[in-house]
N, C-alpha and C positions, 0 to 999 in steps of 0.2 A: 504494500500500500504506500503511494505515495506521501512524501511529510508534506503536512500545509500547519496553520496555525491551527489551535485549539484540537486537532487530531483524537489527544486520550480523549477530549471531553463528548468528541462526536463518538468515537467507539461506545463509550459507557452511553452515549443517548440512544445507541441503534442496540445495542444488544437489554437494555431495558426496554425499550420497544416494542423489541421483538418480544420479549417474555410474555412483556404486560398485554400483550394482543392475545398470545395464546392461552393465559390465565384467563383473561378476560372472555374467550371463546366460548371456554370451560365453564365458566360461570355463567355465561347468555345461558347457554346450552340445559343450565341445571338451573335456571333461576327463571327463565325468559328476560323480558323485556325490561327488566328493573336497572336501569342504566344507574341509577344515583346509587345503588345499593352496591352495584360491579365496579362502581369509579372509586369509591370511598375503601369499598375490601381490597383493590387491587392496589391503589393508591396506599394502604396502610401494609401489604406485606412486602409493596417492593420498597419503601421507604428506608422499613426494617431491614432489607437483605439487606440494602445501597449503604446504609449506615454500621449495618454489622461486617461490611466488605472492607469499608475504610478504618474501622477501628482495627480489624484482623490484618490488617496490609501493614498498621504499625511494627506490629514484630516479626515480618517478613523479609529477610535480611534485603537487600535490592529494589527495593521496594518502595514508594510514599504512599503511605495512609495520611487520613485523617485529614484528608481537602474536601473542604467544603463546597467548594465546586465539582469537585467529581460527583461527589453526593445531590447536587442541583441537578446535575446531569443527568444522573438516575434518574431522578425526580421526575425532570421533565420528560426524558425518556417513556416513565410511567405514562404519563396523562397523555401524551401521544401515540403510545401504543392503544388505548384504551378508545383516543378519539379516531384512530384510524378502524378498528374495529368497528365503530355505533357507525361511522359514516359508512361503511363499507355493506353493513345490514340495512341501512338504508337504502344505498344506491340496490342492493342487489332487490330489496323488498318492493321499491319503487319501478323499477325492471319487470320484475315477476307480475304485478298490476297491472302495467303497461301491456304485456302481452297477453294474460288473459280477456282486460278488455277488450284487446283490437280481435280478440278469435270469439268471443262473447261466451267467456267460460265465467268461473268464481273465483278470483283470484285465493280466495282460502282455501282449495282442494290444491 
């Protein structure tokens, strides 16, 4: 991967991201539609991982822990995995409507 600036900070945004999209699948999947309920659980364990990663990076010999920014990273990571997901159930939900109206089915079968 090429260096640019901020680099770690974008790895740790894409790889909570990615997590938080698939927890977050996880829990549409077994929750349905309760978006506030999937942002807030997913938003509270990947805060935790993101902050147990940097405290644990402290005694990693090669290592820095304990940036607050990598931890923002996370963060934001989270809530964009989370938003890419609800938009993504939307667009495909908005889709699946679309084409049932235009063939004159129900969109709920």
């Amino acid at each position: 991967m090429p260096d640019f600036p901020w680099k770690d900070k974008a790895i740790h945004f894409a790889f909570f991201a990615g997590g938080a999209f698939l927890m977050s699948a996880y829990l549409q999947a077994w929750w349905g539609q309760r978006w506030k309920r999937i942002f807030v659980t997913t938003l509270i364990v990947f805060a935790i991982l993101g902050a147990v990663d940097e405290w644990h990076q402290l005694s990693v010999v090669g290592r820095s822990g304990g940036d607050i920014f990598d931890w923002l990273a996370d963060v934001l990571g989270t809530m964009g995995g989370v938003a890419a997901l609800k938009g993504w159930h939307g667009f495909r939900n908005r889709n699946r409507t679309a084409r049932c109206e235009t063939a004159g089915g129900n969109p709920a079968t």
